[in-house]
C-alpha positions as CSV (number, residue, x, y, z in Angstrom):
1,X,115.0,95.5,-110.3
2,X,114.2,94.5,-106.6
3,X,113.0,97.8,-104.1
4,X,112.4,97.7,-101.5
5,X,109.7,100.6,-99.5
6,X,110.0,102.3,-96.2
7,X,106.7,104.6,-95.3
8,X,104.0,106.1,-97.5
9,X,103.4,109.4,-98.7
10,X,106.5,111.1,-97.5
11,X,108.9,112.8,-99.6
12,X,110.4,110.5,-101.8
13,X,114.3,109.3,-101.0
14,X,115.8,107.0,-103.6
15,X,118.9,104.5,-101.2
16,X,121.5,103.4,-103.6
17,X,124.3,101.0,-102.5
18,X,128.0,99.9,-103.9
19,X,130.4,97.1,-104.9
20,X,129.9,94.6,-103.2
21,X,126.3,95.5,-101.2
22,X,122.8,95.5,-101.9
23,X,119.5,96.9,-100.5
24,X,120.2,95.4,-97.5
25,X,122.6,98.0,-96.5
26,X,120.1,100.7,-96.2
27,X,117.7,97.7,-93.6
28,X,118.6,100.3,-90.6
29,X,118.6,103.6,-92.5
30,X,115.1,103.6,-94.6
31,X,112.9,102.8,-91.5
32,X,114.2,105.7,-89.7
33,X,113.7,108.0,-93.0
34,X,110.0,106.8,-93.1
35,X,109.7,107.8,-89.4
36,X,111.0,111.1,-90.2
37,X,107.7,111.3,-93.3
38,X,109.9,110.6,-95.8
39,X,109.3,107.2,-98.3
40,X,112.2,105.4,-98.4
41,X,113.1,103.4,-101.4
42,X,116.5,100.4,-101.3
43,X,117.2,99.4,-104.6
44,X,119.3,96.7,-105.9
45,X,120.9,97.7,-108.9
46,X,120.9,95.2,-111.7
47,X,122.6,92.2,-111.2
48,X,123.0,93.0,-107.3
49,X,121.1,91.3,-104.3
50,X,117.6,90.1,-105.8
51,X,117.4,92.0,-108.9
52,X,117.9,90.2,-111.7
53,X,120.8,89.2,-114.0
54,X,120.9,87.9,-117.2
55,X,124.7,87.2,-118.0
56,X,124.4,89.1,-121.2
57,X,123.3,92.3,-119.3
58,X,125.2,95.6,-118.7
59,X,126.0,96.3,-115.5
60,X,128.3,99.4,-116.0
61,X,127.2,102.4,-114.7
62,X,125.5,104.7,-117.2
63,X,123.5,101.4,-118.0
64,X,122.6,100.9,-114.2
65,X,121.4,104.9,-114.4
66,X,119.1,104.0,-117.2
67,X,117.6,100.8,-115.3
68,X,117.0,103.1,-112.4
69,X,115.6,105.7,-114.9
70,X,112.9,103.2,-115.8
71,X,112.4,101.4,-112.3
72,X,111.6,105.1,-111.4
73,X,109.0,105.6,-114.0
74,X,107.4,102.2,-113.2
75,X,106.8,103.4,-109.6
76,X,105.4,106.4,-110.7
77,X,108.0,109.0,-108.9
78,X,108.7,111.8,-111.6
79,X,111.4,113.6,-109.2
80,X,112.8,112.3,-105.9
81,X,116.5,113.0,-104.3
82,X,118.6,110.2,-104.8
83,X,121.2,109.0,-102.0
84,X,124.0,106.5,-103.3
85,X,127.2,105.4,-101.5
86,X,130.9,104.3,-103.5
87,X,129.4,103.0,-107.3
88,X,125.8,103.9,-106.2
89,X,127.1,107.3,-106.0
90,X,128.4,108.0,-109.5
91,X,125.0,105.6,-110.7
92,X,123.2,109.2,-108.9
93,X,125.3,111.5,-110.4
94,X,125.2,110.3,-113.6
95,X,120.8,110.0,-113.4
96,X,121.2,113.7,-112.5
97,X,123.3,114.4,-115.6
98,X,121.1,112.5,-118.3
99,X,117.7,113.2,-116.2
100,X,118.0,116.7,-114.4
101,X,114.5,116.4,-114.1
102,X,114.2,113.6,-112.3
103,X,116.9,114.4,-109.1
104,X,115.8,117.0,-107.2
105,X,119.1,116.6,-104.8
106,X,121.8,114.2,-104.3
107,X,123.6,113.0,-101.4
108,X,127.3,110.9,-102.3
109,X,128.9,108.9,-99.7
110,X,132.2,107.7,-100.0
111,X,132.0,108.3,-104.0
112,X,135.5,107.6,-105.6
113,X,136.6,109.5,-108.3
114,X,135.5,109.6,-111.5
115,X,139.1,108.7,-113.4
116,X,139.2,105.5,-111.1
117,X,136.3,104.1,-109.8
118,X,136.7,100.8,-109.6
119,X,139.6,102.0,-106.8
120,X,142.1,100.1,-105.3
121,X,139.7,97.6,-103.5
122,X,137.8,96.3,-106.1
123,X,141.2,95.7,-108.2
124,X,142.6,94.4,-105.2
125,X,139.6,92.1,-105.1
126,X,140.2,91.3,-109.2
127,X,144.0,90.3,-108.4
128,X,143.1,87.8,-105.6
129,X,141.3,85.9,-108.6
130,X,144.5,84.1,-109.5
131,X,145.6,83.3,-105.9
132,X,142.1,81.7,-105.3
133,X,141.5,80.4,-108.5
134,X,141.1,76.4,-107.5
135,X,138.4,77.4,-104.9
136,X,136.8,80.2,-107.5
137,X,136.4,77.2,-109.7
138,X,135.3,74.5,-107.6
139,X,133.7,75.8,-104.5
140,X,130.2,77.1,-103.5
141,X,131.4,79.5,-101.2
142,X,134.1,80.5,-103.9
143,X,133.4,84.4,-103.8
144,X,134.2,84.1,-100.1
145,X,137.4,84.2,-100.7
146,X,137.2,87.6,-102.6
147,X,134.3,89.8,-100.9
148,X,134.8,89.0,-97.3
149,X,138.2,90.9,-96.9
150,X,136.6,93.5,-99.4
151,X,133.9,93.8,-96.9
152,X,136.5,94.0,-93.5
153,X,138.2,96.7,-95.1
154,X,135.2,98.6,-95.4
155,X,134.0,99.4,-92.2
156,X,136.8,100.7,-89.3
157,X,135.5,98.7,-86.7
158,X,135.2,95.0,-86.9
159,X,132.0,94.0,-84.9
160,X,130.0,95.9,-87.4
161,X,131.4,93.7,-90.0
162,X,131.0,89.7,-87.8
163,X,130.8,86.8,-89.8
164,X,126.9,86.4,-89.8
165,X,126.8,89.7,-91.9
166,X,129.6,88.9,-94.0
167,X,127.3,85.7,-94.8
168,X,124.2,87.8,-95.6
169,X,126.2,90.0,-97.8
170,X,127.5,87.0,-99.5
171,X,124.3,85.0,-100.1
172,X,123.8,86.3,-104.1
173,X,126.9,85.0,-104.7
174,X,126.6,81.4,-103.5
175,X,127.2,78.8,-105.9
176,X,129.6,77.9,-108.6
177,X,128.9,81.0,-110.8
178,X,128.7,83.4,-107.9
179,X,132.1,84.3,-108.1
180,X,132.2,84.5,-112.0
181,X,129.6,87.2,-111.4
182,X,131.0,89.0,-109.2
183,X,133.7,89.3,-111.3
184,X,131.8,90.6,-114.2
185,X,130.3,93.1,-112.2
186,X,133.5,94.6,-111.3
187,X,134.6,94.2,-114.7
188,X,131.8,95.9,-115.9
189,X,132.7,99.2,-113.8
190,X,134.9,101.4,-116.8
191,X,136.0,104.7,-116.4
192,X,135.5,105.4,-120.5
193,X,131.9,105.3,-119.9
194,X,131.9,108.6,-117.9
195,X,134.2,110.5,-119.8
196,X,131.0,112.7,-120.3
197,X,130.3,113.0,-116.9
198,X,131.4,116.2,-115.1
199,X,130.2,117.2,-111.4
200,X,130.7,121.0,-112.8
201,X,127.8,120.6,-114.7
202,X,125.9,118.7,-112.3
203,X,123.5,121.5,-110.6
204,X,121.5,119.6,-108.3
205,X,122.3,121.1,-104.7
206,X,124.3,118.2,-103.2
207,X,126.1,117.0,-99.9
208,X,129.1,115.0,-100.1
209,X,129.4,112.8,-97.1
210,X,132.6,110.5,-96.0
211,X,133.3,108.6,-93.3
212,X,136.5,110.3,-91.5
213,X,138.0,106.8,-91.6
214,X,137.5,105.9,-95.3
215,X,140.2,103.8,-96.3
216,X,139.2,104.4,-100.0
217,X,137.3,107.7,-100.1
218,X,139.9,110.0,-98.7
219,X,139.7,113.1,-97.9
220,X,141.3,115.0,-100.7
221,X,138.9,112.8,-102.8
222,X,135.4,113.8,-101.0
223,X,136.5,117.9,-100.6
224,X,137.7,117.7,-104.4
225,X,134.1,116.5,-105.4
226,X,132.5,118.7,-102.9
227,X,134.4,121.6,-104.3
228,X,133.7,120.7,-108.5
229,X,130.1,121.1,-107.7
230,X,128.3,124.0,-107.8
231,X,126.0,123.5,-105.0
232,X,128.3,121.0,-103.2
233,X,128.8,120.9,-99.4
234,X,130.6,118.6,-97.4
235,X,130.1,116.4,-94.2
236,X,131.9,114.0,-92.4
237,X,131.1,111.1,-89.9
238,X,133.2,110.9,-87.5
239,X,135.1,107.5,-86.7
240,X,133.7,105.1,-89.4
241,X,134.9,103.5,-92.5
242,X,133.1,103.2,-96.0
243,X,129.9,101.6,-95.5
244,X,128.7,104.6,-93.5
245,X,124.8,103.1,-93.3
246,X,126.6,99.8,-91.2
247,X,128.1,102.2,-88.9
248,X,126.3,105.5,-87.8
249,X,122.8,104.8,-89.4
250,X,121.5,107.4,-86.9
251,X,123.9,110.0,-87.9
252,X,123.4,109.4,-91.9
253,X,119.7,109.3,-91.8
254,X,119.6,112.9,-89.6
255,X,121.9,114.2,-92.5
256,X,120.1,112.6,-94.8
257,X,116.6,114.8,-93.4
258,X,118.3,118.2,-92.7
259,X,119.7,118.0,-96.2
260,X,116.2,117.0,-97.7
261,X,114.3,119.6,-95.5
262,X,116.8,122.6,-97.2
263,X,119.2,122.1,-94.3
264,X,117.1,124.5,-92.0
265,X,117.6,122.5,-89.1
266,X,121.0,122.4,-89.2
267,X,121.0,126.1,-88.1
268,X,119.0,125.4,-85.0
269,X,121.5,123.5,-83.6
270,X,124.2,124.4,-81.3
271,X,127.1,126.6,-82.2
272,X,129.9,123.6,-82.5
273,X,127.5,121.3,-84.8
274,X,126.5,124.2,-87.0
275,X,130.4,125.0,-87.5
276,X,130.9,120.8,-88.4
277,X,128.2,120.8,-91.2
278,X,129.6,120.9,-94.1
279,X,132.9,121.8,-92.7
280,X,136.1,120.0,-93.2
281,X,137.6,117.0,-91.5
């Protein structure tokens, strides 16, 4: 599994990203945790970005909790808090289910819900396989066709999704395989697997975080998460879609420290603010 570090010696903050993304979501987010003395860590799950993957691997989710399990142990970091955002979510959740010892807190952005998480997107994505299915087959650029409205959709406004960082996103998916892959990674997402997995018994303290223009993540979803877990509490960003680290990287990573730093700072702040966090919206 690729990571990637941000700082040294700081309290130790686990980035975990979805569908369709890789480590280099969290490029703007982890340098301003490490500035804050946390150590930021970006992983690429298994078969995402650079990490690797073998095409007889499992990429579901409880498999993708286990490779982080491991990646964690190799790095020597018994217990860090773990932020993931859409799959990278429920990959967190379930680590704090089957590990309890190894998350000391959890922050979920834009996590869909357990009974459907591949969500309308991705099987969105999985239909447009037959409408494209000459340029799947023959092109290099094939899984163009399939993640670049996947990736329009997920932000609300369009210059933080141009064309130059559709193309970044899409380079681990270049060449006649890459859309196959991409593919079996959203094949591989099943909600049978979690039928175990149940945010009452998750007792991590937690913050639930959407983006107030979601298209996927509504708002029913996020407060019904926030509301199953024990120690839940819910934020929203305002005026931003899904890929909340794309859009307001300032505003995640100062949620991100408060929530870390037992949310003390969140009470110095001014009436209004202190009424927003974890409020509804």
């Amino acid at each position: 599994m690729h990571v990637e570090r941000f700082g040294f010696g700081g309290t130790p903050v686990v980035l975990l990203h979805g569908f369709g993304t890789s480590a280099f979501l969290w490029r703007h987010v982890a340098p301003m945790l490490a500035v804050r003395q946390m150590t930021a860590y970006a992983v690429d799950l298994f078969g995402y970005g650079e990490s690797d993957r073998p095409f007889d691997a499992d990429f579901g989710v409880r498999a993708q909790a286990d490779y982080l399990d491991r990646a964690l142990t190799a790095l020597q970091l018994p217990t860090v808090t773990v932020v993931g955002l859409d799959i990278g979510a429920i990959v967190a959740m379930t680590l704090a289910t089957v590990r309890r010892d190894r998350v000391a807190k959890l922050v979920l952005i834009g996590a869909p819900p357990l009974g459907d998480i591949q969500g309308p997107a991705i099987r969105e994505l999985q239909r447009d396989t037959a409408k494209h299915a000459l340029r799947l087959s023959r092109g290099l650029f094939g899984a163009s066709s399939l993640l670049t409205p996947f990736l329009e959709e997920s932000v609300d406004a369009p210059r933080h999704m141009p064309a130059v960082l559709i193309g970044r996103y899409l380079a681990p998916y270049l060449g006649r395989d890459g859309a196959n892959h991409l593919l079996a990674l959203a094949g591989a997402l099943e909600e049978e697997e979690l039928e175990e997995l149940s945010p009452p018994g998750i007792r991590q303290e937690t913050l639930v975080v959407r983006g107030t223009r979601d298209r996927w993540c509504t708002k029913a979803i996020a407060e019904n998460l926030a509301d199953q877990l024990p120690s839940g509490r819910y934020e929203t960003v305002d005026e931003v879609g899904h890929l909340v680290p794309e859009e307001a990287p300032e505003v995640l990573a100062e949620l991100v420290w408060r929530f870390v730093h037992g949310g003390s700072a969140a009470r110095e702040r001014s009436p209004d603010a202190a009424r927003n966090f974890g409020g509804r919206s």
